[in-house]
C-alpha positions, 0 to 999 in steps of 0.5 A: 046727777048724770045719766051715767050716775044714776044709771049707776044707782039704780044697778045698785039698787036692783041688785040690792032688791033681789036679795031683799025678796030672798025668803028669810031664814027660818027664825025657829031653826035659828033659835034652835041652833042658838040654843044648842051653841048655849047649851053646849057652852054651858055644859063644857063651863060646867064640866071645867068647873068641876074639875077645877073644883076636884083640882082644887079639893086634891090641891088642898088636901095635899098641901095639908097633908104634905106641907109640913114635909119641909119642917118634918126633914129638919126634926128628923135629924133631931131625932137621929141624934136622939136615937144615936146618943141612947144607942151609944148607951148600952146595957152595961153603962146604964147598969152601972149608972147612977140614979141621976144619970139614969133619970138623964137616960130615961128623960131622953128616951120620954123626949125621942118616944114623944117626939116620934108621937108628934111626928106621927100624930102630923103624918109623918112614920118612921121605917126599918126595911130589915129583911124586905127586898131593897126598893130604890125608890124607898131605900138608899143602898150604902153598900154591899154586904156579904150575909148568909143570913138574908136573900141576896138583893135584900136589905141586910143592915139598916144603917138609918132609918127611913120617914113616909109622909103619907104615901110619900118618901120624905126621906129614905132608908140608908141600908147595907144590901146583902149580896150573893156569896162567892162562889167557892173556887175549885181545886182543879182550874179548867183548861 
């Protein structure tokens, strides 16, 4: 080695040496702050795991409770039909029927009562909004329809029915809203 070399290694090695003799960190603080950066990651694991457990809960009681809501908007328009073939009979042809054909009307009337149960028993009710204030986020407004009869901005006419699942509006209700009458005009116009 040349002086120049060693001189070199021994620079390093008195500088090293000094750091050396620093006191150590106190091992006890160290633990301690370790411990509290253990602490405070278990706890935030914790608390991530019981919201992944609550969102979990919810999403599954909604996929029960909603899941069906695909299959329940295709039974409806059964069940729409059902209810327009019995209205179209009215009181004086099912007077005037035979006893087969009102066993037929009957039968019908058997299939939409338990259809409607079926629908209800999985969550799914049906709603006529006759005389509640229109709502558009549960009612569809068809038209206007001039009553006296009903408040303004009030549902005067269902035309068909709305479905809830739950809280939610599987399908809304078609309705004919009544509207302010008009004013009556006067005889002498304003100049």
């Amino acid at each position: 080695m040349t002086d120049s070399t060693a001189q070199a290694d021994n620079a390093e090695i008195k500088t090293d040496a000094p750091q050396a003799e620093a006191p150590a960190a106190d091992p006890v603080a160290a633990a301690q702050r370790e411990a509290a950066e253990y602490k405070d990651k278990l706890l935030r694991t914790l608390a991530e795991m019981e919201n992944l457990r609550r969102r979990t809960e919810r999403e599954v009681t909604d996929a029960r409770l909603y899941g069906i809501a695909s299959f329940a908007r295709d039974v409806l328009a059964v069940a729409d039909n059902m209810h327009r073939a019995l209205e179209v009979i009215g009181p004086e042809l099912r007077e005037q029927a035979d006893g087969k054909i009102k066993s037929l009307i009957e039968g019908v009337e058997l299939t939409e009562r338990e259809l409607l149960k079926s629908l209800e028993k999985n969550g799914v009710r049906k709603f006529s909004p006759q005389g509640e204030k229109f709502d558009p986020n549960v009612h569809q407004a068809m038209y206007e329809v001039p009553a006296a009869d009903v408040s303004p901005g009030h549902v005067a006419q269902v035309v068909q029915a709305g479905y809830m699942i739950g809280e939610r509006v599987l399908r809304p209700a078609l309705v004919g809203v009544a509207k302010a009458a008009p004013k009556p005009m006067s005889a002498n116009p304003p100049n």
